[in-house]
Each structure stands twice: as structure tokens, then as C-alpha cells.
DRENKEZA-655550 format. One record per residue (C-alpha): chain; x, y, z. Coordinates in Angstrom, 2 decimals. Layout:
// residues N
PARO   chain        c1        c2        c3
PARO       A         X         Y         Z
...
***
This chain:
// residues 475
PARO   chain        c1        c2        c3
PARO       A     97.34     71.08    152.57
PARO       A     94.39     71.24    150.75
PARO       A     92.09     74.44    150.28
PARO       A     89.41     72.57    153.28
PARO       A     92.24     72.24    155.36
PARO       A     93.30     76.08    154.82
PARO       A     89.86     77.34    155.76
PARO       A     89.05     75.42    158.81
PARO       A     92.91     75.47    159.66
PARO       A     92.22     77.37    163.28
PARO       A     93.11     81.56    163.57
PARO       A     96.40     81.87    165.80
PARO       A     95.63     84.81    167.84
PARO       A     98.94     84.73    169.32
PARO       A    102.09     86.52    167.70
PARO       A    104.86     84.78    166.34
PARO       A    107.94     84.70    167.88
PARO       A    110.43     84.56    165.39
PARO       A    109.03     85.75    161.36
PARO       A    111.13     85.81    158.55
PARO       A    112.19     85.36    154.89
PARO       A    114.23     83.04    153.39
PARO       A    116.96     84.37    151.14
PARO       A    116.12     84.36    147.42
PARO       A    117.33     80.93    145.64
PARO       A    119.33     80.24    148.69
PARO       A    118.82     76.11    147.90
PARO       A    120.58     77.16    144.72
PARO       A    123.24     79.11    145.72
PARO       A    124.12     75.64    147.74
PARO       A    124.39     73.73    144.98
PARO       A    126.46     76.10    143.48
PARO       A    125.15     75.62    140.00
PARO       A    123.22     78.72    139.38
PARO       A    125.21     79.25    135.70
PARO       A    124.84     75.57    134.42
PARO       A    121.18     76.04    134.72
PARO       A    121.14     78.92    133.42
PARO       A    122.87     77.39    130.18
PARO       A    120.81     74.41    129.88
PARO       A    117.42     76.75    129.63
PARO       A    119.23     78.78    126.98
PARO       A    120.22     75.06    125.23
PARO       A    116.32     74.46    125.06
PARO       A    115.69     77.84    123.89
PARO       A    118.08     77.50    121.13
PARO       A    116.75     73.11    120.36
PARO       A    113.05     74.80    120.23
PARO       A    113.92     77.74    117.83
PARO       A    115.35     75.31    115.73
PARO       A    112.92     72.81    115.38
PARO       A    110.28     76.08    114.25
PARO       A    112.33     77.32    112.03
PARO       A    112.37     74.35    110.01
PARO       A    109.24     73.75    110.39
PARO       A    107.94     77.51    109.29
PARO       A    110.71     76.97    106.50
PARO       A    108.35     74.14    105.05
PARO       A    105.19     76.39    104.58
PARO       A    104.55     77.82    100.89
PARO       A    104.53     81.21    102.77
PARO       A    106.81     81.23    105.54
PARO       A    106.74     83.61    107.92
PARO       A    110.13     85.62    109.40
PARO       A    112.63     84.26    111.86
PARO       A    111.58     86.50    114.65
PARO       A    108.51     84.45    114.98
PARO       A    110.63     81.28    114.90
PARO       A    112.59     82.79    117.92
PARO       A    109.19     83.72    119.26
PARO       A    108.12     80.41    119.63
PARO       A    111.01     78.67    120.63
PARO       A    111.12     81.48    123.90
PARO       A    107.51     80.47    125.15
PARO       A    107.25     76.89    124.22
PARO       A    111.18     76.38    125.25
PARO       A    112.38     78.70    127.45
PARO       A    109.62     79.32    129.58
PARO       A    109.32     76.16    131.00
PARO       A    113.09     75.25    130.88
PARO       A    113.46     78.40    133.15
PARO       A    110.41     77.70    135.43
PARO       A    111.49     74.05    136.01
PARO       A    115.04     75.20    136.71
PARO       A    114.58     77.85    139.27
PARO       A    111.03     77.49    140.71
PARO       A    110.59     73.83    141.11
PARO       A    108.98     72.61    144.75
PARO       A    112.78     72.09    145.66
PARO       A    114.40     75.65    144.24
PARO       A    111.90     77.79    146.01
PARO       A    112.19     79.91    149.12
PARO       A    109.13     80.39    152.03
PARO       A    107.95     82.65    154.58
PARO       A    108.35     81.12    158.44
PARO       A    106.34     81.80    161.25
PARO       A    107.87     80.23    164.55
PARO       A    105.35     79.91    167.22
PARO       A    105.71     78.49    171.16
PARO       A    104.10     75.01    170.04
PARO       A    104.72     74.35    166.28
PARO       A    106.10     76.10    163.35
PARO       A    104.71     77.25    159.83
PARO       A    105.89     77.82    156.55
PARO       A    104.44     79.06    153.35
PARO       A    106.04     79.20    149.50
PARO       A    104.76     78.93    146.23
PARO       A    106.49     76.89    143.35
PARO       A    105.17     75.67    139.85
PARO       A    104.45     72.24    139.55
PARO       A    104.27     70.50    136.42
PARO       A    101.14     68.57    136.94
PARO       A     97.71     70.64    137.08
PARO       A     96.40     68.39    140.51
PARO       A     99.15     69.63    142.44
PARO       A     99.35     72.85    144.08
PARO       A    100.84     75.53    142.81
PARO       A    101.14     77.10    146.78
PARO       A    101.18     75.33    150.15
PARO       A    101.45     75.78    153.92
PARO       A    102.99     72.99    156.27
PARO       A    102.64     73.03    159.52
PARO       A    105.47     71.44    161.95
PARO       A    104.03     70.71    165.75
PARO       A    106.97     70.94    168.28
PARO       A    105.79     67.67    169.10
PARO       A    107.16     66.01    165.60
PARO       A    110.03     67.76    165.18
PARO       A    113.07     65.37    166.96
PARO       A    115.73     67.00    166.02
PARO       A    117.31     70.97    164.99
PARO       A    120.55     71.15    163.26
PARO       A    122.03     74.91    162.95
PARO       A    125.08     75.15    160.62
PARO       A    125.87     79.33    160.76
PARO       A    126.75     81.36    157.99
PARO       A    130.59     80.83    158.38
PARO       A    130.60     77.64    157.78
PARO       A    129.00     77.50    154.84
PARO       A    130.68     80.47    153.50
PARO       A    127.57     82.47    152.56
PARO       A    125.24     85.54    153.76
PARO       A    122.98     83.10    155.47
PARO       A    122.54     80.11    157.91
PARO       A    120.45     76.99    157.94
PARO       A    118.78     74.76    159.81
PARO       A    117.90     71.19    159.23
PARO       A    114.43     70.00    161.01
PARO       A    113.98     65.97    161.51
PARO       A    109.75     66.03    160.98
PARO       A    108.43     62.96    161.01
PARO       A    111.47     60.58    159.74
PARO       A    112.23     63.68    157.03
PARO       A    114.61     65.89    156.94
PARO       A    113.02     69.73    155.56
PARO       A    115.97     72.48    155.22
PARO       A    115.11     76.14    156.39
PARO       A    116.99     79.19    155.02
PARO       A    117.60     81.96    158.18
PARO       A    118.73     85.20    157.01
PARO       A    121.40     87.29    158.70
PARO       A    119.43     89.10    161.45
PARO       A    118.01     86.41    163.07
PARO       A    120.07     85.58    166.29
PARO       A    120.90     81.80    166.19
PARO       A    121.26     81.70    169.76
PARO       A    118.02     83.11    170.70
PARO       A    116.41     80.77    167.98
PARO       A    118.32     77.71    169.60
PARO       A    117.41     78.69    173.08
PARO       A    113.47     79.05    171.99
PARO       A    113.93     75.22    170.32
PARO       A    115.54     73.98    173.78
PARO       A    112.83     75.81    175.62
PARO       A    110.04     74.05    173.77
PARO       A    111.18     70.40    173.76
PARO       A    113.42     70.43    170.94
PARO       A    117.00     69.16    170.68
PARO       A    119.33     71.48    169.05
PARO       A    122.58     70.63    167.24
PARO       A    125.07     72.57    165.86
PARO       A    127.06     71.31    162.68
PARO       A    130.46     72.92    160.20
PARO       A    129.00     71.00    157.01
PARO       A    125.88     70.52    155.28
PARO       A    124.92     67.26    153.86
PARO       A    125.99     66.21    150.34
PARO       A    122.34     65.54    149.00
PARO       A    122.31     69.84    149.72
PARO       A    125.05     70.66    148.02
PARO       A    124.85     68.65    144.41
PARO       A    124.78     70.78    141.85
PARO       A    122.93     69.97    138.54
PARO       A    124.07     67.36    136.37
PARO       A    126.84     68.48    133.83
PARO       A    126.69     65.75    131.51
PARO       A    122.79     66.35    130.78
PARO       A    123.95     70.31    130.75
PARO       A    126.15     69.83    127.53
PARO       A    124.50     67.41    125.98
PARO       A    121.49     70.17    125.41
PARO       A    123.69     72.29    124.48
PARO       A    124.95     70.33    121.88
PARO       A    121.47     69.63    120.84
PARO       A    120.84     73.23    120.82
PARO       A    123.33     74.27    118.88
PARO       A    122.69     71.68    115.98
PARO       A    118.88     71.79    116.28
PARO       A    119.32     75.80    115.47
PARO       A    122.60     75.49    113.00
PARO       A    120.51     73.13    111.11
PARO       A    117.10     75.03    111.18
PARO       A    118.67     78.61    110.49
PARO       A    120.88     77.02    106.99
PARO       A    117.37     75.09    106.29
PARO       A    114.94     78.82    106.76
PARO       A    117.98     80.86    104.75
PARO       A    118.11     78.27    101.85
PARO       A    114.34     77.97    101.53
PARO       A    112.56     81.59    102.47
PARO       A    114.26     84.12     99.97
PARO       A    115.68     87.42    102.31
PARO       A    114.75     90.53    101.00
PARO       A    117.67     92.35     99.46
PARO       A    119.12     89.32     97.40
PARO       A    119.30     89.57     93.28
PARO       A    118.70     86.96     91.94
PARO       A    122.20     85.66     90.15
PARO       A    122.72     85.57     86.02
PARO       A    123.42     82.10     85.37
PARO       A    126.02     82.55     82.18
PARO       A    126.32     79.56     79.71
PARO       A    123.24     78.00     80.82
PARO       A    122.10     74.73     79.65
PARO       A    119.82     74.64     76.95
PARO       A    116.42     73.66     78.33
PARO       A    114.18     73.35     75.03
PARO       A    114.28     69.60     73.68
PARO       A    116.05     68.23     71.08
PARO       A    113.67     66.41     68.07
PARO       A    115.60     64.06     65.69
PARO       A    115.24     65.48     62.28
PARO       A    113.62     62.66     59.65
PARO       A    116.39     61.45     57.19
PARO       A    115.80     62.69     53.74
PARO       A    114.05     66.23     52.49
PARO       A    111.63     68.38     54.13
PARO       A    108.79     68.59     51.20
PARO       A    107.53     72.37     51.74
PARO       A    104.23     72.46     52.19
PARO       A    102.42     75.92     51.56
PARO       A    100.31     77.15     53.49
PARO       A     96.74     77.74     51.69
PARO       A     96.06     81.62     50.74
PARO       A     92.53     82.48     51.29
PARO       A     91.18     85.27     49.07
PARO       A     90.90     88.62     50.00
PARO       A     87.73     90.01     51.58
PARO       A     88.34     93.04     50.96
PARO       A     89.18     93.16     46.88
PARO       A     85.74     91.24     46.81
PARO       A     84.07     93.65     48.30
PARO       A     85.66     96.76     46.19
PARO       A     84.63     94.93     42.83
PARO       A     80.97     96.04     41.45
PARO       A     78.11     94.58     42.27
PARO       A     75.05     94.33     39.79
PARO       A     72.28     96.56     40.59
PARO       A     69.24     94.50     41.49
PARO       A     65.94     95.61     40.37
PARO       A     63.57     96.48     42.09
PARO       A     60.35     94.60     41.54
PARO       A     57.71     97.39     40.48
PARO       A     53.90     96.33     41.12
PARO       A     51.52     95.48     38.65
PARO       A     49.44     98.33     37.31
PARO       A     46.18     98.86     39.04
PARO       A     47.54     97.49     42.29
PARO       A     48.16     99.86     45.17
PARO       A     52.01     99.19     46.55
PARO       A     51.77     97.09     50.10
PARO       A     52.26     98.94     53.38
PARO       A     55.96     98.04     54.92
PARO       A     55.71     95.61     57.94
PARO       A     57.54     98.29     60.24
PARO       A     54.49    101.54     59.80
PARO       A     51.42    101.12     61.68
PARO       A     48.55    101.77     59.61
PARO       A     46.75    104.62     60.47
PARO       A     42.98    103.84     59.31
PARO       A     41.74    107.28     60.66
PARO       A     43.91    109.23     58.08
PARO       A     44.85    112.33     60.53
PARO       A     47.77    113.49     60.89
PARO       A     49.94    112.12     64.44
PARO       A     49.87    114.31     67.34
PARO       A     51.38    113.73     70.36
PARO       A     50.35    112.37     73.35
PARO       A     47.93    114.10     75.73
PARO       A     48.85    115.01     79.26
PARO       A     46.37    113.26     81.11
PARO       A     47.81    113.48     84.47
PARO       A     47.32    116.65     85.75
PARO       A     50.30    118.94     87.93
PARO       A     51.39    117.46     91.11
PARO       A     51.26    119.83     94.01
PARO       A     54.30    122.20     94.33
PARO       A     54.12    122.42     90.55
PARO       A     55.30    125.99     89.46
PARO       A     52.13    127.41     87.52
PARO       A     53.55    129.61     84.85
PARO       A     51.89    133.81     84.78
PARO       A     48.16    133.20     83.33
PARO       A     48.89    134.62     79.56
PARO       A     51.84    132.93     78.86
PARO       A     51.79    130.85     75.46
PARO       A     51.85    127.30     76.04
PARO       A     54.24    125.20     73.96
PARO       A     52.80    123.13     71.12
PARO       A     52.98    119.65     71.61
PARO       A     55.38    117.72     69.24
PARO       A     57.35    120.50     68.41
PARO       A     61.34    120.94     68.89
PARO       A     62.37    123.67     71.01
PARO       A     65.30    125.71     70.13
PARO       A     68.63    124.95     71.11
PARO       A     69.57    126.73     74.41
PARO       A     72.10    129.46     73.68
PARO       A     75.05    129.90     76.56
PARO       A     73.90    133.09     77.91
PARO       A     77.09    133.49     80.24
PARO       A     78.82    136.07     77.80
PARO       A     75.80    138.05     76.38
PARO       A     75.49    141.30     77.50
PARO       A     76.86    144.05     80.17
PARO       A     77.18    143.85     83.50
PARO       A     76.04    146.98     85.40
PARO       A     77.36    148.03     88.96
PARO       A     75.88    145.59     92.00
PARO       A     74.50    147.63     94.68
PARO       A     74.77    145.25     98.23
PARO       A     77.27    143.13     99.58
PARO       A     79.36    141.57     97.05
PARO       A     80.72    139.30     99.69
PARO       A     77.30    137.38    100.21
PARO       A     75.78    134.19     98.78
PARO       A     77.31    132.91     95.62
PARO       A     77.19    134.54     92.04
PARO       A     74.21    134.12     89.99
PARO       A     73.15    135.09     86.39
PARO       A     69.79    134.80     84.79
PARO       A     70.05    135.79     80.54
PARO       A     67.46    135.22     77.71
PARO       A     69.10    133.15     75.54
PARO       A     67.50    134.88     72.52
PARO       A     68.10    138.33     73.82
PARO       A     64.30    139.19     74.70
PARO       A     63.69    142.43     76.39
PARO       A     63.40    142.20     80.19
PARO       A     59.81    143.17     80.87
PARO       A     59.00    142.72     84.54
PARO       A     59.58    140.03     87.42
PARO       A     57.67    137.63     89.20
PARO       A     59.03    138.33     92.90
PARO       A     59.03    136.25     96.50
PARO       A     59.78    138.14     99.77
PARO       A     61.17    136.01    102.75
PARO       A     63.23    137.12    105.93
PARO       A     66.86    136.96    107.54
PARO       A     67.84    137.37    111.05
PARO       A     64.32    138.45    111.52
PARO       A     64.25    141.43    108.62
PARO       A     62.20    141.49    105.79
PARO       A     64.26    140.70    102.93
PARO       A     63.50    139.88     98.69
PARO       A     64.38    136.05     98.17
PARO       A     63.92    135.73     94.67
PARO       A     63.38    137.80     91.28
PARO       A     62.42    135.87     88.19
PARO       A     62.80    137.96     84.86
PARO       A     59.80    138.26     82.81
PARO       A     60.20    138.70     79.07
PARO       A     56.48    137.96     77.64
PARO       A     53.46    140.21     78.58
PARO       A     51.13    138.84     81.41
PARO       A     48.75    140.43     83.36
PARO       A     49.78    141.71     86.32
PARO       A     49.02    139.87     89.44
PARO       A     50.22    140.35     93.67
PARO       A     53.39    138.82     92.89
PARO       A     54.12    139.92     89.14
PARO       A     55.12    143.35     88.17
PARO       A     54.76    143.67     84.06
PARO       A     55.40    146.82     82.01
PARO       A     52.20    149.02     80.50
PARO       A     52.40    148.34     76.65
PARO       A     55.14    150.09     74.69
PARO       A     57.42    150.22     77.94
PARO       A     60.16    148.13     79.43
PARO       A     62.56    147.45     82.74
PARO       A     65.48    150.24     82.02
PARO       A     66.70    150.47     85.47
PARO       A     66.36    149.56     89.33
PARO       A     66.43    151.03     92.41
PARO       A     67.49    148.90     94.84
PARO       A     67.55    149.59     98.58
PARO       A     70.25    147.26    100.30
PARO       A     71.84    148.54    103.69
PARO       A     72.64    144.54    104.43
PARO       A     70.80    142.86    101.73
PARO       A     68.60    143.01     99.17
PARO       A     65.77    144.30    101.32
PARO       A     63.27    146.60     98.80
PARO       A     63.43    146.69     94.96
PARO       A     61.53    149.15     93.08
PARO       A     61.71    148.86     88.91
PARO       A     62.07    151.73     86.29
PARO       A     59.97    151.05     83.07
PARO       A     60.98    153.64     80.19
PARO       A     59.09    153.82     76.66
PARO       A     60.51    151.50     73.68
PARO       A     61.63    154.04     71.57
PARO       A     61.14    153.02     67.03
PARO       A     64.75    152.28     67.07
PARO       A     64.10    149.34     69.45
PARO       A     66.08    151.46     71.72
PARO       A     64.70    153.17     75.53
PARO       A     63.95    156.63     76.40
PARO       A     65.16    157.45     79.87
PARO       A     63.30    160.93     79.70
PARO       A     59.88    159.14     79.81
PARO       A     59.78    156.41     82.00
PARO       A     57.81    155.87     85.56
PARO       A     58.25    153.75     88.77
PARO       A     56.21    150.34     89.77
PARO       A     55.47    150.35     93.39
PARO       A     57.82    148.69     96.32
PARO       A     58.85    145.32     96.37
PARO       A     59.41    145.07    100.23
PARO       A     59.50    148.24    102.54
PARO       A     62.49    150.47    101.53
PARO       A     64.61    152.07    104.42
PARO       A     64.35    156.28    104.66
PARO       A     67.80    156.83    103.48
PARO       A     68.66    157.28     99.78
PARO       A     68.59    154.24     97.53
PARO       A     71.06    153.47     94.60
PARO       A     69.85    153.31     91.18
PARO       A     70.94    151.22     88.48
PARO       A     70.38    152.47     84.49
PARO       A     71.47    151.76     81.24
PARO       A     71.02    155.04     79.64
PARO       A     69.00    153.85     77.38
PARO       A     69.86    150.64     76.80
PARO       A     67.47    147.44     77.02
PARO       A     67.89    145.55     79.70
PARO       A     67.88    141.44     78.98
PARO       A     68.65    140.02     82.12
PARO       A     69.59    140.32     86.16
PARO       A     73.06    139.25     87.96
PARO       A     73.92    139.91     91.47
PARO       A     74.66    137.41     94.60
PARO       A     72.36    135.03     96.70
PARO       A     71.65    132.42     98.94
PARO       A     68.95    132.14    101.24
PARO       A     68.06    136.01    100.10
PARO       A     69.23    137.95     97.56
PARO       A     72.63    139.63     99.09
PARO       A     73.02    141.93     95.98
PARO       A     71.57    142.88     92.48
PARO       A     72.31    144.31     89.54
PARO       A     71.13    144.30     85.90
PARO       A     72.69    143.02     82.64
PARO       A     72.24    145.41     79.53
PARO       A     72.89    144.67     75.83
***
């Protein structure tokens, strides 16, 4: 029936008056030969392994027997089973037994694409001439069935246990239909699969995958397996006939020895000396200098980008051309003095002259932290430069000998000692004085770092965004 015929087949409004199953591979179980085919789709199985795993076998890189076994399963088995059990022949149906006509619906595989894969027939009481009912008892099963003569055909139906034959045989005779019942079903129903053809695959099948398993273990090495010492092995290299008579020696020529040349004196060339009167030539690799100044270096003539940092007005510049000193590591010079904040906070920082300068003032920055006014940055001065809104610079003859630092979370107000330079090169703590505020202290009392006198060269403590805590380094 095709799919026009299924739309436009007309909407029975009426309700059936028999509906059922038919048993499961009930055409089977008649034939009786449920095992054989069973064996003959294994028997492909095993013929289509086979033939892969020679073939894979052949390949510079093989790949494992699993996927030999792989392919044999959907390329062999899978069909073998599908034509085996689910053929148009093998399959059960769904029936629907009306007043005038009878329908029945299954589903099979076919093996050619323009075929249907499901279908509905439709029996009118008119064409069927004859019913033949053999029960359950006679055919030694679970379930009865009935043979319907449709148009000079014969189609077998499967009825399941509850159905009532003699209700369905008394609807038949109702409706027109002769009814017959028989002990024994027709030989055609009943022959079972061909046993010949059955062990003739699986001979094939067994061959096909002796053959292609001793092929795939000869050729694809298995992991685990040494390879074997072969003792009193053949000697491979060839065998030249010797020339009759003697081998004349031939030396091999000795070249002298670089290196004793080299090692023996050389004669001292002269060097040509120019004629009196003559000035000597200039060497090709100097460029004359026809002004006769001395070289500087090159000007800056590009003046500081923006975001430059302008050193304090005063401070020498560095002559051009001239080496500066090699930085000294200014990790170990000098004493730490206590750290007055939170020692937890930022990450460790330590600023040291590398020549051991006196620390003179700082150049300061003030920024904020969870909305508080906080110091975010002290540079150490060691040179004298006027003083300016963000430079703080000893008076002549003085120099930083201590700090007070106010800190209740961080670093939020710094205020720096000066004390006089004493002859000695030492400080004098008993005359000293104070620079203003750097930030706005708290009222509480404020820790004070001193060296008693000694100079102070540098500044440690801990930062990040802010400075978390300070302290001083002293020689």
C-alpha cells in the first residue's frame, strides 16, 4: 500500500471486533529452526571478521583485532541477523477484524530501498473464500492459526491464546465466510531453513577466521613478545675473494703538523717607517676630525615625554660621556630599625644609597585607602635641593636622624627628625627639630624611630598600594 493509498485510505469510525497481536516469531517457531539460524548469522559473523583481519593485517600500521571483530559484527552480522529473523516472511502483525473486511499491519526490513520497510493490507470479506483454523493442540504450541484464501493466496495469521476460536469462527460464518477446521498445517509452513547452506557457512566461517587470525598474529607484532636471540647465526657480511699473491702495503701519506709550524719562530717584519718630512697617513678605520675639538657626546634633542619624572630643581645633572659607577648591592648595608605598622601588609621593600650618602630628606606622595588619607610613597633624598610642596630637605649642617610615624592601620602621617652633623661625621640627638606633617596625624601618641645618633642612609618597611609600614635603616 503505498503512502497515497494510506492517507486517503477512509477513517473506520466503527470499533473492531476482534484486535490482537500475533505471537513474537511465531512463523519461526513453525519451522522449528530458530537455532540453525541463529548459527548461520554467527557463521557470517565469524567469514566477515576474517576477511578484515587479513585485510587490516596488510596495512604498514595495522590496527588491533577488536576493530577487525568490529567490522565483521556490522558489515556481517547485522544483516545476517536482520535477513534471518525480520524478513517480510519472519515477521509478526497487528489485526484488526472488522464486520466487512479485515486489516493487518507489520513492519519487516527489506533488502531493496523501493520497497517498504512497513505495510497495511486490507482483506474485504468479499475476497476472502475460505478460513482454515488449526487450534493450538494440534500444532503443539501456545498459539493457533488461521489460514485465509485472499484472492487465489493463501496469507497465514498467528491468534494468540485468548482469543476464542469459536466466537472468531462464528463472526467468519456470520459475515459470508466459510470456516474450516484442520489437525495439520501445510508443509510449505513448517520447512525449516536449509541445513546444508547452514554448515557450509560455518565451515566458511571457521576457515575465513582460522586463516585471518594466524595471518594478523604472524604479521602485527603483540605487545609483550621479546624478540628471540637467534644463536649461531649466519654470517650476513659478504665474502670478497682475496687476489693471489702479496698485499703491497701502501702507507698512508702523513701530513705535517700544524701545530709544530706554528710553535716555530717567525721573523719579525719591519715595520715600514715614513720618510722624514712626511706626516704618517691617517688609518682607514678613524674619521678625521677637521675641527680639532675634542668628541662629546651626543645632544639630547628630544625633549621629556609627558609622565617623565623631573628630578628636585638643584640636583647635578650627569655629564654626558661619562661612566657611572658601578651599582653597589645595597641589600646588606646597614641596620634595620624597628617597623612601626602592620608588618603583615604589602610586600617588603628596601631603598639604600649604594655609596652610603647621608639620608637628607624625602620627596613624598599622599594617596588614599578605603577612603582614608594615607602616604603612598617616600623617596630618600641624599643631595641638597630646595625645598618645594612635596620635598622636605634638611637646613644646612643637619640631617634625617629619626621618624615619627603615625600608623593605627597604615602608614597614614610621617613627620621627620633632622639632628645637627656633629665634626665626627656623627648626629647629635640633643639638637635636632621636627619638619611639619606629612598627612594629618591621629590624636593618640605616635611611635618614634631613632638611631641615637647614628646617620641614617636609607628607609625599609612594607607596601603596596600605600605604605603599610616604615622604618629606617642606620649605618
Amino acid at each position: 500500500m503505498g503512502i497515497w493509498d494510506l492517507l486517503t485510505k477512509p477513517i473506520k469510525l466503527t470499533s473492531a471486533v476482534f484486535y490482537w497481536h500475533e505471537p513474537m516469531l511465531y512463523r519461526l517457531k513453525l519451522r522449528g529452526d530458530l537455532l540453525v539460524r541463529c548459527v548461520f548469522a554467527l557463521s557470517v559473523w565469524a567469514a566477515a571478521s576474517g576477511m578484515f583481519c587479513l585485510l587490516f593485517a596488510l596495512n604498514g600500521n595495522p590496527p588491533g583485532i577488536e576493530l577487525s571483530f568490529l567490522m565483521g559484527a556490522i558489515l556481517g552480522l547485522g544483516p545476517a541477523f536482520l535477513a534471518m529473523f525480520f524478513r517480510r516472511d519472519h515477521v509478526s502483525g497487528t489485526l484488526w477484524v472488522y464486520d466487512d473486511h479485515i486489516l493487518r499491519q507489520r513492519s519487516y526490513v527489506s533488502l531493496g530501498f523501493f520497497r517498504s520497510w512497513s505495510e497495511m493490507q486490507e482483506w474485504p470479506n468479499e475476497c476472502i473464500s475460505r478460513c482454515l483454523i488449526i487450534p493450538n493442540r494440534a500444532l503443539g504450541r501456545s498459539f493457533s492459526v488461521m489460514l485465509l484464501s485472499v484472492d487465489s493466496r493463501a496469507e497465514i495469521v498467528g491468534i494468540p491464546s485468548k482469543i476464542k476460536l469459536k466466537e472468531l469462527a462464528r463472526h467468519f460464518t456470520e459475515s459470508g465466510i466459510p470456516v474450516e477446521k484442520r489437525d495439520s498445517l501445510p508443509d510449505r509452513y513448517s520447512q525449516g531453513f536449509d541445513l546444508k547452506a547452514t554448515a557450509a557457512m560455518a565451515l566458511v566461517g571457521v576457515l575465513l577466521l582460522s586463516v585471518g587470525l594466524g595471518f594478523h598474529f604472524e604479521r602485527v607484532p603483540q605487545p609483550g613478545n621479546r624478540i628471540a636471540v637467534r644463536e649461531n647465526a649466519p654470517n650476513l657480511q659478504p665474502n670478497f675473494p682475496q687476489p693471489p699473491g702479496e698485499v703491497q702495503f701502501v702507507p698512508n701519506p702523513v701530513a705535517p703538523n700544524p701545530i709544530a709550524q706554528d710553535n716555530e719562530p717567525t721573523k719579525k717584519k719591519k715595520t715600514p717607517v715614513p720618510p722624514a718630512g712626511k706626516p704618517n697617513s691617517t688609518p682607514p678605520n678613524i674619521m678625521p676630525n677637521p675641527t680639532g675639538l675634542a668628541p662629546r657626546g651626543f645632544p639630547n634633542q628630544f625633549p621629556n615625554r609627558p609622565g617623565t619624572r623631573t628630578p628636585p630643581p638643584g640636583t647635578p645633572a650627569a655629564r654626558p660621556n661619562t661612566p657611572a659607577a658601578p651599582p653597589q648591592p645595597a641589600s646588606n648595608k646597614g641596620n634595620d630599625s624597628k617597623l612601626i605598622g602592620n608588618p603583615q601588609g604589602g610586600f617588603p621593600f628596601r631603598t639604600v644609597n649604594g655609596e652610603g650618602k647621608t639620608l637628607l630628606g624625602f620627596q613624598y606622595a599622599m594617596g588614599s585607602w578605603a577612603g582614608e588619607p594615607a602616604v603612598r610613597s617616600l623617596t630618600p633624598i641624599y643631595d641638597r635641593v630646595p625645598g618645594s610642596d612635596s620635598v622636605i630637605v634638611a637646613k644646612e649642617g643637619y640631617a634625617v636622624g629619626g621618624l615619627k610615624v603615625d600608623a593605627p592601620k597604615y602608614v597614614s602621617a610621617v613627620q621627620i627628625i633632622f639632628q645637627r652633623i656633629k665634626p665626627d661625621d656623627q648626629l647629635d640627638p640633643d639638637d635636632s627639630y621636627n619638619s611639619e606633617w606629612i598627612g594629618k596625624p591621629s590624636q593618640k601618641e605616635v611611635p618614634t624611630v631613632t638611631g641615637n645618633g647614628k646617620k641614617a642612609i636609607g628607609i625599609q618597611g612594607r607596601r603596596g598600594a600605600i605604605i603599610d609600614a616604615l622604618g629606617l635603616v642606620f649605618e
